[in-house]
N, C-alpha and C positions, 0 to 999 in steps of 0.2 A: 873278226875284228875288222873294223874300217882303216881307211888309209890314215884318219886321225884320231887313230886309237882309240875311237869310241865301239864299247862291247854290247851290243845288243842283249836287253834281258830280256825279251816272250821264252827263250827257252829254257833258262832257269824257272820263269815265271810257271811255267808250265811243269818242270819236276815239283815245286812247291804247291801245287796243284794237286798233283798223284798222290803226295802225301796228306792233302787236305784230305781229298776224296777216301781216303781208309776210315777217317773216327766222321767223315763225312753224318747228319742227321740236322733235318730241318726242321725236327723238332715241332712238326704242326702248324709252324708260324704260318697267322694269317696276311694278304695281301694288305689289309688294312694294318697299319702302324698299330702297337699297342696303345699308345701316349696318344696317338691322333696329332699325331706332329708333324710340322713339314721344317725343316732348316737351311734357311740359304746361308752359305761362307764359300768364303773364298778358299781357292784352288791349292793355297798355300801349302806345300808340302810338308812345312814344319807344324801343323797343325791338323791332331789328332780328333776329330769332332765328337767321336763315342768317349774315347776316352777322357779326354776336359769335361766334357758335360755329363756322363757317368751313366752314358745309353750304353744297350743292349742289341743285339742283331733283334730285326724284328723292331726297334722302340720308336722309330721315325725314320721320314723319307730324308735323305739327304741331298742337295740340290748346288751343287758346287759349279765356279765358274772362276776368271780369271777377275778378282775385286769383289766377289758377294754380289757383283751385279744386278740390282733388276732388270732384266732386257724382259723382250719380247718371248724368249725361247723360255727362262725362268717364270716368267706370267702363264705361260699356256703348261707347265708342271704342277705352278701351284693348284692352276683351276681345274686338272685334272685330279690332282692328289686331292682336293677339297671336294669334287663334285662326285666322284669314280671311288674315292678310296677312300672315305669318310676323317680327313684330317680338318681337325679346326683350329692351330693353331701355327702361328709363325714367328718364327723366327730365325732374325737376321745376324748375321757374325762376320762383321769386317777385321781388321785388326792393326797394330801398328808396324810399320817398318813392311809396307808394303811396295810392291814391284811395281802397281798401278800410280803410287808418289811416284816415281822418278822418272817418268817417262812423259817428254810432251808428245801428245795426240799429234796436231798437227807436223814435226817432226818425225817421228814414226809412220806416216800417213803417206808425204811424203818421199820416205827414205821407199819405200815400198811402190810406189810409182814410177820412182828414177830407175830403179832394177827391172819391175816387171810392166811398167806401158800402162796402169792402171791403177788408181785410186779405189782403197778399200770402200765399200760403202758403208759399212757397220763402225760403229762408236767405240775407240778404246773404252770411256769413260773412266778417264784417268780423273784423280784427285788428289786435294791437297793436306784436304783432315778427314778421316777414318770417321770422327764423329757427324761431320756436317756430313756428308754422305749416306752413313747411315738414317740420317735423317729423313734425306733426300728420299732415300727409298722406301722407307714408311710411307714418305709421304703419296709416293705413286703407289705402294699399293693399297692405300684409300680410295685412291680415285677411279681402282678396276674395278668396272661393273659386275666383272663373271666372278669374283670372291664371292661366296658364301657367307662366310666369316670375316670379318674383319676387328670385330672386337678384342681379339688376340694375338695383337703384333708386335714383338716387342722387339727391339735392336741392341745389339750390344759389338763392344770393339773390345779385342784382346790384345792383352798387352806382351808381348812377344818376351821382354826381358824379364816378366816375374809367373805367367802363365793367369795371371786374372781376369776376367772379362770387367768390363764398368758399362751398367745399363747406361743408353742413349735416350734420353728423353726427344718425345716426338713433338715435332713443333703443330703448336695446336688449332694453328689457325686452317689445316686440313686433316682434323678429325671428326666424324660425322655423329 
């Protein structure tokens, strides 16, 4: 334990391990997803991604980050998962009552310079509706040249207080 009471879990994490590893089997699964699936959402730890959406170990890649973000590091997973590991399809999972609402960038930016002598370079990509950003993200990943697929993108925001997702219609004026 630390000085402010916070307990370290890698070592529980790790007897919960020992006991995975006894009924341990991999069952054959191939590197390629069943489904041929890739899913970006957010980091959110109240959200179960297999279990809402009623995957299986093995059913699809999952591609997690703080907001569902598309960056740079989530573009070179999917072109991977898409060119390397034969996924054709995406999708995206924001949701409501997120961490990325309440936080301004520039504040946060900021606060991080006054402490450490340096400005982050990389983008909160904070926002303010779960749906217009889903959008947003569609709509960048229309415009990656290295997707394979693109005809299979679909977005959707969950709704924290009842567990539903609501498709996000993509705005059409950048679909190809």
């Amino acid at each position: 334990m630390s000085d402010d009471g916070f307990v370290p879990n890698a070592d529980a994490l790790l007897a919960n391990n020992e006991r995975y590893v006894e009924e341990f089997a991999d069952h054959g699964l191939s590197l390629t997803p069943r489904r041929h699936l890739a899913i970006v959402a957010c980091m959110d730890s109240r959200m179960d991604i297999f279990q809402m959406l009623g995957l299986a170990h093995g059913d699809a890649h999952v591609i997690r980050n703080a907001g569902g973000v598309v960056t740079d590091d989530v573009v070179r997973s999917l072109v991977l998962s898409q060119r390397l590991l034969g996924t054709r399809e995406i999708i995206l999972i924001h949701h409501t009552d997120c961490g990325l609402q309440r936080v301004s960038e520039d504040e946060f930016k900021t606060e991080l310079e006054n402490e450490f002598g340096i400005k982050p370079r990389w983008s909160l990509e904070c926002f303010k509706d779960p749906y217009q950003d889903v959008r947003q993200s569609m709509s960048r990943l229309q415009r990656v040249p290295y997707l394979m697929d693109k005809a299979h993108i679909r977005g959707f925001v969950y709704e924290m207080a009842d567990g539903l997702l609501h498709e996000v219609e993509p705005d059409q004026r950048h679909i190809d």
